[in-house]
N, C-alpha and C positions, 0 to 999 in steps of 0.2 A: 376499689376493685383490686383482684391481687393479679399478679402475673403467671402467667402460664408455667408450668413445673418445666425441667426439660426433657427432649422429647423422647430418653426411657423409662420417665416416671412421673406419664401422666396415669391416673385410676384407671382401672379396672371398669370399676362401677362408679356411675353419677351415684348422688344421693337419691334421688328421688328412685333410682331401681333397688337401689340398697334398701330403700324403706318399705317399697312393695313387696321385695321378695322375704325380708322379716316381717312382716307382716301375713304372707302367705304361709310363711314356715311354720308362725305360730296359728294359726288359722288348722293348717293340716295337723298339727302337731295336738289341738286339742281335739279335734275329731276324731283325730286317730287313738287317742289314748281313752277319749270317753267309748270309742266302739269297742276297743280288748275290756274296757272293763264293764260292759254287759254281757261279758260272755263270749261274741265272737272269735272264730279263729284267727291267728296271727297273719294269715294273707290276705283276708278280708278287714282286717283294719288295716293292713298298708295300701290298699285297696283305696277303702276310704279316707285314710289319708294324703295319699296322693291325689282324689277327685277335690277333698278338699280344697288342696294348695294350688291345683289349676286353678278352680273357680275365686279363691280368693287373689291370686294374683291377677288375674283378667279384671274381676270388679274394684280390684285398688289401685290400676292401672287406670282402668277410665275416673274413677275418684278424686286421685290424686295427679293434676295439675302442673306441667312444664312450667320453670321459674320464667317470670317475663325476661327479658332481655338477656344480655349474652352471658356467661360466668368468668369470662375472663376481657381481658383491654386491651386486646388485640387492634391493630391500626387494620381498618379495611384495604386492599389494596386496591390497583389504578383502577381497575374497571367496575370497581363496588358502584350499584347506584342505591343514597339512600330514598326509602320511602318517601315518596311527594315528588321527587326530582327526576328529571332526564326525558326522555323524547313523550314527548303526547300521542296518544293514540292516533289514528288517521281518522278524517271526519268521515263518517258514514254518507254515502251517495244519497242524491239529492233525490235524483230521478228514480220511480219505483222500477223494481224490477219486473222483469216482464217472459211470461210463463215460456218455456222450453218449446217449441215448434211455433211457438207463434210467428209472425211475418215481422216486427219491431224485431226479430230476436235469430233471424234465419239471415245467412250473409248471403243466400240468392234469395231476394225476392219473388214472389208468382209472380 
């Protein structure tokens, strides 16, 4: 693992946005040049160029995958709790509960 850069020169962009957004660019980028050269006009291929690069960046976003675990080795600090550890849930009540006006459920009884 490598260590954190310092802290006025950590990125911009992760890789994984870096790769979605060149990937939308050439996305919009072919669409847009195949639409001027059928003939459309210059603001309806940027047009479609830009629906392009939306749509391909949405679908390469959900495509493409967060790396599993952290990217750098940072020490968790005090109050970190890792997965599996630390207080148990409270057990769930024994006795069923019991509906809203009913007389088990009213603190004056009839």
């Amino acid at each position: 693992m490598r260590s954190r850069p310092p802290l006025g020169q950590e990125p911009l962009l992760t890789v994984r946005a870096t790769l979605v957004f060149l990937l939308g660019s050439l996305a919009g980028t072919c669409a847009g040049l195949l639409t001027a050269r059928e003939g459309a006009t210059l603001p309806s291929a940027l047009l479609t160029a830009a629906a392009s690069f939306a749509g391909a960046v949405m679908f390469f976003r959900t495509l493409i995958g967060e790396a599993p675990g952290e990217p750098y080795d940072d020490q968790p600090g005090p109050d970190h709790v890792r997965p599996g550890e630390g207080e148990r849930p409270a057990p769930s009540p024994t006795r069923p509960a019991s509906r809203p006006g009913s007389r088990m459920n009213s603190r004056n009884p009839r």
